[in-house]
C-alpha positions as CSV (number, residue, x, y, z in Angstrom):
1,X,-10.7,6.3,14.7
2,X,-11.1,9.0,11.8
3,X,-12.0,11.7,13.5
4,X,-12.5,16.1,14.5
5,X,-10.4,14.8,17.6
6,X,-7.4,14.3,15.3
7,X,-5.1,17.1,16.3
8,X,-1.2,17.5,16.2
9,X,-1.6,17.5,20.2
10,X,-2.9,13.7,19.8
11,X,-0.8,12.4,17.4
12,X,2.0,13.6,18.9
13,X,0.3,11.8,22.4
14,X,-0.1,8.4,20.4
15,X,3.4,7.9,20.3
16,X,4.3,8.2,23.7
17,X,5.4,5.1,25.5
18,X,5.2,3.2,21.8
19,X,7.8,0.9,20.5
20,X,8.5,1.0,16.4
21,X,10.4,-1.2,14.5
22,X,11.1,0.7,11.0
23,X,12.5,-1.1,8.4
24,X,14.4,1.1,5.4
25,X,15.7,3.6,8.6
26,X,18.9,4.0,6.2
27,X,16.9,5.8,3.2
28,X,15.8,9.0,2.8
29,X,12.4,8.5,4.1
30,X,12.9,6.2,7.2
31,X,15.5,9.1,8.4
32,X,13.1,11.7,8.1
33,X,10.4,9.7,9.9
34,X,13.0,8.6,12.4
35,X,14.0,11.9,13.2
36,X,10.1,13.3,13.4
37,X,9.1,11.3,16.0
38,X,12.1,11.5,18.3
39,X,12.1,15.4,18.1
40,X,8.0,15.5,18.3
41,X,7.9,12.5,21.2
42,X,10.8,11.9,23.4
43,X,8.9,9.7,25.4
44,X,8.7,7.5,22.3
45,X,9.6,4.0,24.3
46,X,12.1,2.8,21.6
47,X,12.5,3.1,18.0
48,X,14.1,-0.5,16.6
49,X,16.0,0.0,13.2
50,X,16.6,-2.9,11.2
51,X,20.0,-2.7,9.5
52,X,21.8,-4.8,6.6
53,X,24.6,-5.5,9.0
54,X,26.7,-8.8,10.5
55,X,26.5,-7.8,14.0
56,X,25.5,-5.4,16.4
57,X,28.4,-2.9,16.6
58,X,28.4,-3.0,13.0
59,X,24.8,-2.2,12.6
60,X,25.0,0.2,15.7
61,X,27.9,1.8,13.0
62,X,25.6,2.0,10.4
63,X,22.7,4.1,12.6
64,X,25.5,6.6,13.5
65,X,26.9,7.2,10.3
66,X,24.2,7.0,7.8
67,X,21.2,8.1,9.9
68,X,21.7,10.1,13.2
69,X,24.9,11.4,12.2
70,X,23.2,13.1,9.3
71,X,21.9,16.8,8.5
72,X,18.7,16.2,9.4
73,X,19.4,15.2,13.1
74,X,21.4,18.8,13.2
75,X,18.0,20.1,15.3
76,X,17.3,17.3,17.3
77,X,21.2,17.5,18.0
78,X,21.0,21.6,19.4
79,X,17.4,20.3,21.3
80,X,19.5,17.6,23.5
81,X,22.9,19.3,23.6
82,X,25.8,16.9,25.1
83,X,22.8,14.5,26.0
84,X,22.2,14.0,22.5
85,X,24.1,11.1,22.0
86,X,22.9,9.9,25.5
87,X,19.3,10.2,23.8
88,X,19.8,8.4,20.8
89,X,21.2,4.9,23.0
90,X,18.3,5.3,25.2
91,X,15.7,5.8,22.2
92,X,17.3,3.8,19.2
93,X,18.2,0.4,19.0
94,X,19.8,-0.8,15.9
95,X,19.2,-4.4,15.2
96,X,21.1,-6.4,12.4
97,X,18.6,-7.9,10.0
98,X,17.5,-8.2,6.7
99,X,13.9,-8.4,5.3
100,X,15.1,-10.8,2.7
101,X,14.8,-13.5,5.8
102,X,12.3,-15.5,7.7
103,X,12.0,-13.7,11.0
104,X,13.8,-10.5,9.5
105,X,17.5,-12.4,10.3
106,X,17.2,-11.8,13.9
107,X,18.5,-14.0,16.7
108,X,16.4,-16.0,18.5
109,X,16.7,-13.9,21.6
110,X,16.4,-10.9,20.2
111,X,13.6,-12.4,18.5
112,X,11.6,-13.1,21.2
113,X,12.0,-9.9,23.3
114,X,10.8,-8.0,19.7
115,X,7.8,-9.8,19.4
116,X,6.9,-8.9,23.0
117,X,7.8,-5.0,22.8
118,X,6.6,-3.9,19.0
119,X,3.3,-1.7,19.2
120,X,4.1,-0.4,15.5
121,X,5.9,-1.7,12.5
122,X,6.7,0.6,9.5
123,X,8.2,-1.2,6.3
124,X,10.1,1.3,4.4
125,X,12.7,-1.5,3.0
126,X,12.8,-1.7,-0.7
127,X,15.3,-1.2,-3.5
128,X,14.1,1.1,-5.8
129,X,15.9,0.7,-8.7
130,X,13.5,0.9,-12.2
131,X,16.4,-1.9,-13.3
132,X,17.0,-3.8,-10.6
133,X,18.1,-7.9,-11.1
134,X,14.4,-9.2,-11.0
135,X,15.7,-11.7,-8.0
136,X,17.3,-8.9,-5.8
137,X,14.2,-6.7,-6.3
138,X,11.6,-9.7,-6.0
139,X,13.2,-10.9,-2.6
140,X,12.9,-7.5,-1.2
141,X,9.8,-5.7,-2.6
142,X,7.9,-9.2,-2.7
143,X,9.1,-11.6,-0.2
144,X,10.2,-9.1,2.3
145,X,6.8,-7.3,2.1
146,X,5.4,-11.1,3.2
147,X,7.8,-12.1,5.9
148,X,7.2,-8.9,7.7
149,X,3.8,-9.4,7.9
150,X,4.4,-13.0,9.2
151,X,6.8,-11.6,11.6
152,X,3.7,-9.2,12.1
153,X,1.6,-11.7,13.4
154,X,3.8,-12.9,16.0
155,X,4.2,-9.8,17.8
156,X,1.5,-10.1,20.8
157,X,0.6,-6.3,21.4
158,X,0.8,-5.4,17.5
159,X,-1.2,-2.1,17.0
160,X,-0.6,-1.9,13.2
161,X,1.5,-2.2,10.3
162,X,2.2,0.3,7.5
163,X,3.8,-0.3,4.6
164,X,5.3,2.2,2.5
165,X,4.8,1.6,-1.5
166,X,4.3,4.0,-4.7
167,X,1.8,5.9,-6.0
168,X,3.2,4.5,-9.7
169,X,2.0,0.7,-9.1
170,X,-0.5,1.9,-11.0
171,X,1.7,1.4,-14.2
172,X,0.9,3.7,-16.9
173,X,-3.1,3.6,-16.5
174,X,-4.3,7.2,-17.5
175,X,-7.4,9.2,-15.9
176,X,-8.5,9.0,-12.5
177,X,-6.3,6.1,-10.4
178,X,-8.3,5.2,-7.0
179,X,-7.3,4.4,-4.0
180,X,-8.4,0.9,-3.6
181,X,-5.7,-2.3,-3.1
182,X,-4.1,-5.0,-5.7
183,X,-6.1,-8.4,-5.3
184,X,-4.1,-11.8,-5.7
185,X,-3.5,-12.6,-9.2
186,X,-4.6,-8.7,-10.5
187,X,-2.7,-7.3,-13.6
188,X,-2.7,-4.1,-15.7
189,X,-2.8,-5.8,-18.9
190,X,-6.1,-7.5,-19.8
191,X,-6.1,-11.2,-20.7
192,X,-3.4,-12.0,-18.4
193,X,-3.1,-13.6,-14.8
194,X,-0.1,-13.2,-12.0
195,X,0.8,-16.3,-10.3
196,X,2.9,-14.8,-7.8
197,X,4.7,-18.3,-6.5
198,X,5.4,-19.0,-10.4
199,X,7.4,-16.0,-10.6
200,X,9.3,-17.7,-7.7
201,X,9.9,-20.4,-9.6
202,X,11.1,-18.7,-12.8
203,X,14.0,-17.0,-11.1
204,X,14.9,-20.0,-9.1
205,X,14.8,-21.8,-12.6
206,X,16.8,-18.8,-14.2
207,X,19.5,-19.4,-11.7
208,X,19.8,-23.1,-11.7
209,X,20.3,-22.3,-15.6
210,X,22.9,-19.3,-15.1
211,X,24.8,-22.0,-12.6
212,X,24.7,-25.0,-14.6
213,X,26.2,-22.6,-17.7
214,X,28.9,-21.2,-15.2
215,X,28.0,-17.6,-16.9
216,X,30.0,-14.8,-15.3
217,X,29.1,-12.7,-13.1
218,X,28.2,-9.7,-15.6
219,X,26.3,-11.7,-18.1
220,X,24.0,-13.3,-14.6
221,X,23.4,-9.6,-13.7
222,X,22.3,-8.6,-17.2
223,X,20.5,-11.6,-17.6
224,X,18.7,-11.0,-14.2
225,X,18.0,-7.7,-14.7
226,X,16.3,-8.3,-18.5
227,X,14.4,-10.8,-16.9
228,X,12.9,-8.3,-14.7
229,X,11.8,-5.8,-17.7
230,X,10.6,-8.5,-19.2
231,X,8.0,-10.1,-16.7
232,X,7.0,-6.2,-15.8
233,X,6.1,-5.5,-19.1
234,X,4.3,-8.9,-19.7
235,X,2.1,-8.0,-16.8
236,X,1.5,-3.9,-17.5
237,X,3.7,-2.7,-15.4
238,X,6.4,-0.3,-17.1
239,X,9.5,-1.6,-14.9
240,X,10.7,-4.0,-12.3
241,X,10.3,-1.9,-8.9
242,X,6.9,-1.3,-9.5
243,X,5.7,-4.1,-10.6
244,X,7.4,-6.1,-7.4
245,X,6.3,-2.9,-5.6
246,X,2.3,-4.1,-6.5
247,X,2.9,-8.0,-6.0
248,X,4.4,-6.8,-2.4
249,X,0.8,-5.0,-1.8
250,X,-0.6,-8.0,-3.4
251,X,0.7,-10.4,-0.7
252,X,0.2,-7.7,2.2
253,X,-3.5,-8.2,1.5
254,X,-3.7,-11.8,1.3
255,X,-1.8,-12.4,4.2
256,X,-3.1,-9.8,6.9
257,X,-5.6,-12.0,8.3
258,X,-7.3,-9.3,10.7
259,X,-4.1,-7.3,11.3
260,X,-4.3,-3.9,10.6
261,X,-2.5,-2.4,7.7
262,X,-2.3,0.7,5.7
263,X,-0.4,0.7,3.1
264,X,0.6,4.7,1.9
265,X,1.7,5.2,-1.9
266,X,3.6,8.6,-1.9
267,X,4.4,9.8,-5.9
268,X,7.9,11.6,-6.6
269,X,9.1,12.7,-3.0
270,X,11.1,15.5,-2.6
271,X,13.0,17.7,-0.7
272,X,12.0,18.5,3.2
273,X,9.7,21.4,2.5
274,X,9.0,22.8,6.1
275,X,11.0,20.8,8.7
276,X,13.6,20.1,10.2
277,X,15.8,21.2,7.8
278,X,14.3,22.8,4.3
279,X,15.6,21.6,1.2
280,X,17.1,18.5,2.5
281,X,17.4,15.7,0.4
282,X,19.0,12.2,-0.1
283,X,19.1,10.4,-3.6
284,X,18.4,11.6,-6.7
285,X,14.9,11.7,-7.9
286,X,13.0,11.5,-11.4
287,X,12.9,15.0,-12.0
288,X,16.3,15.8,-9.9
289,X,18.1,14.2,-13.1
290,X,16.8,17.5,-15.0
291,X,18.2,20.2,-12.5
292,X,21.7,18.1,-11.8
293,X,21.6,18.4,-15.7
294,X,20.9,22.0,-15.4
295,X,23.2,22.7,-12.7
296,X,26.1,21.1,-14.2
297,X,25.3,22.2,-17.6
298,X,25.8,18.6,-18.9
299,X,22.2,17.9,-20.4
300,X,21.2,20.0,-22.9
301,X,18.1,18.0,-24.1
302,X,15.3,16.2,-21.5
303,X,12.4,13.6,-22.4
304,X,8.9,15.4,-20.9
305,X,5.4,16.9,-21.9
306,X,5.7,20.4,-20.2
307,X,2.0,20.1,-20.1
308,X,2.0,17.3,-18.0
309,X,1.3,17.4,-14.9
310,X,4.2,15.8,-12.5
311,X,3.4,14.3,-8.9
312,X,5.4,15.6,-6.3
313,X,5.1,15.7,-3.2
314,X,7.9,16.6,-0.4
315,X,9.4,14.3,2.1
316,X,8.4,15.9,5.2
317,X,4.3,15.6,4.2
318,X,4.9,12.2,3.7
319,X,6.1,11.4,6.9
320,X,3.3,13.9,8.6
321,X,0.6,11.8,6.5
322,X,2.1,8.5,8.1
323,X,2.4,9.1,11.3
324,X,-1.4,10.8,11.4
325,X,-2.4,7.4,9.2
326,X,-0.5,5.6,12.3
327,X,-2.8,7.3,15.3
328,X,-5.8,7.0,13.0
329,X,-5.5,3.6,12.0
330,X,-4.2,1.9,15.5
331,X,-5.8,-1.5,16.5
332,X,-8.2,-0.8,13.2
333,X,-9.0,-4.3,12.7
334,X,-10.4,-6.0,9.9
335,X,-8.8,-2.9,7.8
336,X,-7.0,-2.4,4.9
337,X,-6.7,0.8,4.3
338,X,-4.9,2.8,0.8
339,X,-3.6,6.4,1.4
340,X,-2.2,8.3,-2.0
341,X,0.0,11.3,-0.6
342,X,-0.1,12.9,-4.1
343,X,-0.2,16.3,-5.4
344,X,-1.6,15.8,-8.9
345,X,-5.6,16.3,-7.9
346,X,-5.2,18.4,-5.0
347,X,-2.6,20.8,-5.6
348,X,-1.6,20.2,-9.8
349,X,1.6,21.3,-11.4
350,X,2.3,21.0,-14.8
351,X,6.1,20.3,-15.4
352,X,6.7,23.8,-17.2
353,X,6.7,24.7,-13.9
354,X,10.1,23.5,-12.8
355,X,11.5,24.2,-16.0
356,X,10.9,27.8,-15.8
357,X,11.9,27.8,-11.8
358,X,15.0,25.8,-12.9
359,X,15.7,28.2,-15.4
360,X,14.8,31.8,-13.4
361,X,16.9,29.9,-10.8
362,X,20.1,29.6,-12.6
363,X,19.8,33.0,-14.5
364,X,20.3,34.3,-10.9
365,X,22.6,31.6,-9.5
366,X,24.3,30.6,-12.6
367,X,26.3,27.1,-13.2
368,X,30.0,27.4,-12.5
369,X,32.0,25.9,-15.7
370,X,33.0,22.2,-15.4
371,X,30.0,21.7,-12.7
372,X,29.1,23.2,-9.1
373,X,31.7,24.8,-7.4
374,X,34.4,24.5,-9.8
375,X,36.5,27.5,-10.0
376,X,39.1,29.4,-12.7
377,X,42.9,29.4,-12.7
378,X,42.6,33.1,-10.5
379,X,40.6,30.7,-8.3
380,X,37.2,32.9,-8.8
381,X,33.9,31.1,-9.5
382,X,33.6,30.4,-13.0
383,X,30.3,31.5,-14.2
384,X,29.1,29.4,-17.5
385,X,26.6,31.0,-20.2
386,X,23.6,29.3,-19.2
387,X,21.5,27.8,-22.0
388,X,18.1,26.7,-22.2
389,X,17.2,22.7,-22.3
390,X,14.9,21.4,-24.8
391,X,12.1,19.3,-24.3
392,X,10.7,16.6,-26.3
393,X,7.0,15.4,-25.7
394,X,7.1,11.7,-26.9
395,X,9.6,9.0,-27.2
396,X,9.6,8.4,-30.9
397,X,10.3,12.7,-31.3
398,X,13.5,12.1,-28.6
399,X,14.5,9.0,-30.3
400,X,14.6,10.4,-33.8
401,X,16.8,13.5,-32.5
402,X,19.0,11.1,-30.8
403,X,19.5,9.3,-34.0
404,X,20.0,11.9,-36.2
405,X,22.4,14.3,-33.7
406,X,24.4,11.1,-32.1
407,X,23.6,7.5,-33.5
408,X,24.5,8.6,-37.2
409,X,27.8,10.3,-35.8
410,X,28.8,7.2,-33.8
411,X,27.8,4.8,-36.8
412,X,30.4,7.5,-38.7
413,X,32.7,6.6,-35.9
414,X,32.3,3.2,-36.0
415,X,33.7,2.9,-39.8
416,X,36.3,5.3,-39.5
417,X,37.3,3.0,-36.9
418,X,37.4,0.0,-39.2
419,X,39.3,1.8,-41.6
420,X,42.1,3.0,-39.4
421,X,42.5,-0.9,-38.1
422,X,40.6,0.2,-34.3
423,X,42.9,3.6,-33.6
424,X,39.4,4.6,-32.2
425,X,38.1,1.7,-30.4
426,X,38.5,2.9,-26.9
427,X,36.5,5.9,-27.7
428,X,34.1,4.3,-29.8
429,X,33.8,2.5,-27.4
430,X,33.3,5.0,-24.7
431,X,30.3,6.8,-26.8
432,X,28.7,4.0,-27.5
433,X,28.3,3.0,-24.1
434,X,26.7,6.6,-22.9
435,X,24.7,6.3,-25.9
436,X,23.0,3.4,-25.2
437,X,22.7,4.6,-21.3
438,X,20.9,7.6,-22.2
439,X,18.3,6.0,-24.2
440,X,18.0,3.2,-21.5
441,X,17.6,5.9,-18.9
442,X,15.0,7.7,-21.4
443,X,13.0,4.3,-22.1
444,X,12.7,3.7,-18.3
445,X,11.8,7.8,-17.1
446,X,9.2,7.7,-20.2
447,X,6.6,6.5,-18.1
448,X,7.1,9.4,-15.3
449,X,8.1,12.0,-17.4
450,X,4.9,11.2,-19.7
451,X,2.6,10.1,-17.5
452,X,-1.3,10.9,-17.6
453,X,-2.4,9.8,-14.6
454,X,-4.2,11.6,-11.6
455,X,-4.3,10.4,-8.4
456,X,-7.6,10.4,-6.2
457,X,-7.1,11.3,-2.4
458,X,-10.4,10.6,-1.2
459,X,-9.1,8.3,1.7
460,X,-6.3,10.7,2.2
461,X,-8.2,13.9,2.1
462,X,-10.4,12.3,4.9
463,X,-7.3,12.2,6.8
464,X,-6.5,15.7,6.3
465,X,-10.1,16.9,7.3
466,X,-9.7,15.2,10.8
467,X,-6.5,17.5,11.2
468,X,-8.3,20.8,10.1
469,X,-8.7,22.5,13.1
470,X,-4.9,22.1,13.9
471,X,-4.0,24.0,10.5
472,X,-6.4,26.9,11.5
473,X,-6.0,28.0,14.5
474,X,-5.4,31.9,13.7
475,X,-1.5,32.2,13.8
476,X,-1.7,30.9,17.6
477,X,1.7,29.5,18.9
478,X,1.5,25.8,18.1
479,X,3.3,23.8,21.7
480,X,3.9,20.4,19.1
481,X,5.3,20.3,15.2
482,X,2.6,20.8,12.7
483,X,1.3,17.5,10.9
484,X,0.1,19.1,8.2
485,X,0.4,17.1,4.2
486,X,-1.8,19.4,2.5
487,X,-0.2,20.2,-1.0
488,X,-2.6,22.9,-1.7
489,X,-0.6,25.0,0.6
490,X,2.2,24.9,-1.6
491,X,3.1,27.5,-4.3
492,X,5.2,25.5,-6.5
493,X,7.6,27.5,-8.0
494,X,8.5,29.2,-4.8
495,X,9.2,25.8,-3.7
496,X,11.1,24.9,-6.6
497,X,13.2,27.9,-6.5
498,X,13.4,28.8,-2.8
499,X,13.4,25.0,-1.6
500,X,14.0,22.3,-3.6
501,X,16.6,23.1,-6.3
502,X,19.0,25.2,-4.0
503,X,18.7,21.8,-2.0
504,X,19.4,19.4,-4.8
505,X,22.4,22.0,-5.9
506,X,23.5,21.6,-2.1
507,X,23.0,18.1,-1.4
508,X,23.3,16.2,-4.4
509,X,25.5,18.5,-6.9
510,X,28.6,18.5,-4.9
């Protein structure tokens, strides 16, 4: 359906009358979605919201607190006035459900009437934690990813499914990654083989085994979560989300049949960069770790190649490159389809560029002492001295610093402690722990902050072709939302400095 014809004015059509089920509507991305098409389409039929919940006034509960009650709804709340919450009943329907169960937990009911009404599922569920517990992360990114495209199959007037992954399945591969899908089995490391359903079994085995010793609950969490690291790396893949991010898209593709998917892999998303609301953000990101740092003047060191080029790409483009994906891809048999929404080959940025927005911006802003929004004892801002961060290209250079400037002093520490019969155990104790979290936090980022990729957007710059003409129409008053998720139109350091950081300072620092 690619095609010139592929204006805001008929994506914005597509949706009319349509029912969605969207799965992940509590995260960052399934609110901004959610939002986008009930402020572009109120004639949207329904939008059905599966939510970790044990009923439905619970799950209605959830929807109002952690998704229409937030910022980003503030618009859509001023567009429908007193009718607002009117609007959201007739528009929304929260139903309690999990993607970690056959038929998504629902009631048999409520099963049946969903199967009937879906024209468009969108399956933004996932944990996203680099170190999750390898069964928590393989029953959602893995198993979930092939339940809903069983429960796919049963809904009789099924347009499409699209299924929202990461740009970083591709590991750590360097050069030019293409846009082309995971086949069953398919690793990054040569000379080995993925037998999905034996990775089943290990963690089945692993618990029988953490039961049968009666380990605690720490020590089955740990071992869980090593597990994880372990398998990833066995395969190629640097940590546990991604690699049960790729064995998700693995089982998509062997289990469509002739349905028609797309599966999109955004990189780093960031803050809303046009609308609803600019800056907004949820969650701290990869590179958000560096300006929280920054703002609160509690990192003074930072594992990344300045000359790298980071992939970012803001939330709102995201969304605009599904939803165009969606009314491109509708009733696409036969199709499986791989959209990047990246930044790296189309619009690059190397990462010196946040650095110097980060620092320009707090020169001018500067960090209050004790963190954001902390005040003196005359109850006046307390402005901080700000200093400069510094960078270190390669593990080994930000492990040897580490050692030398806190591993030596804690080892120091440690026999001082021994000496004085444990006067300073509890604070041993105390640096030890943030020591080893900081180089566990550096070890997992490493393949981010270092990466050497570039992501190809053939597929995806074909989608932004058949939307063109609606980007260039000479200033004219648009009558719908632009759909535009073209990163060359960003200048990244006004981004960064007008945008993005006063957003994470606003959203995530307080």
């Amino acid at each position: 359906m690619i095609g010139d014809e592929l204006d805001s004015e008929v994506v914005v059509r597509y949706f009319r009358g349509k029912s969605i089920l969207i799965t992940g509507s509590t995260g960052f991305l399934g609110k901004v979605l959610a939002e986008k098409i009930l402020r572009v389409q109120p004639d949207v039929k329904k939008l059905f919201l599966l939510i970790r919940a044990a009923d439905v006034e619970s799950a209605k509960q959830r929807v109002e607190t952690e998704v229409t009650g937030r910022e980003i709804f503030q618009i859509l709340k001023q567009k429908h006035g007193n009718g607002f919450e009117g609007f959201i009943q007739e528009k929304v329907c929260p139903l309690p459900g999990d993607v970690m169960y056959e038929n998504l937990g629902l009631a048999p009911a409520k099963l049946r009437e969903v199967w009937k009404e879906i024209d468009i599922i969108v399956n933004g569920a996932a944990t996203t934690n680099f170190y999750e517990r390898y069964d928590v992360a393989f029953d959602t990114n893995v198993m979930g990813a092939k339940r809903i495209c069983e429960f796919a199959k049963r809904c009789s007037k099924l347009k499409m499914l699209l299924h929202v992954s990461t740009a970083y399945v591709a590991g750590e591969q360097e050069g030019i990654v293409l846009e082309k899908p995971f086949h069953l089995g398919e690793t990054l490391r040569e000379g080995t083989h993925l037998d999905i359903e034996s990775e089943l079994n290990l963690i089945k085995e692993t618990r029988r085994e953490l039961k049968a010793n009666r380990s605690s609950e720490k020590a089955e969490r740990r071992t869980m979560k090593e597990l994880g690291l372990k398998r990833a790396r066995e395969f190629g893949w640097p940590n546990t989300y991604v690699f049960t991010k790729a064995m998700g898209e693995m089982l998509l593709g062997h289990f469509r049949g002739d349905l028609a998917v797309v599966i999109v892999r955004p990189s780093i998303i960031t803050s809303i960069l046009n609308e609803p609301l600019p800056g907004w953000m949820e969650g701290i990101r990869t590179i958000d770790s560096f300006i929280v740092g920054y703002a609160k003047q509690a990192l003074s060191i930072f594992l990344v190649d300045l000359d790298l080029i980071m992939d970012v790409i803001p939330g709102d483009m995201v969304v605009n490159g599904m939803m165009v994906a969606m009314a491109a891809h509708s009733e696409d048999q036969t199709t499986l389809s791989i959209y990047h929404l990246t930044s790296s080959l189309r619009q690059p940025a190397p990462y010196a560029v946040l650095a110097e927005s980060a620092h320009r911006y707090f020169l001018h802003n500067p960090p209050r002492s004790g963190g954001v929004g902390k005040k003196n004892n005359s109850g006046e801002p307390a402005v901080q001295q700000l200093s400069r961060m510094r960078f270190f290209r390669t593990l080994p250079r930000f492990q040897a610093y580490m050692a030398v400037k806190f591993r030596l002093p804690l080892e120091a520490l440690r026999l001082l402690n021994i000496a004085l019969c444990g006067a300073f155990s509890r604070r041993y104790d105390e640096l030890s722990r943030k020591f080893r979290y900081v180089m566990h936090i550096a070890e997992l980022y490493a393949p981010y902050a270092l990466f050497k990729g570039c992501f190809d957007d053939s597929n995806t710059e074909r989608l932004r072709a058949a939307t063109a003409n609606n980007n260039n129409n000479n200033g004219q008053d648009r009558k719908y939302d632009d759909f535009g998720f073209d990163p060359k139109c960003i200048d990244w350091d006004d981004y960064f400095y007008r945008v993005h950081i006063p957003g994470v300072v606003k959203y995530l620092c307080d």
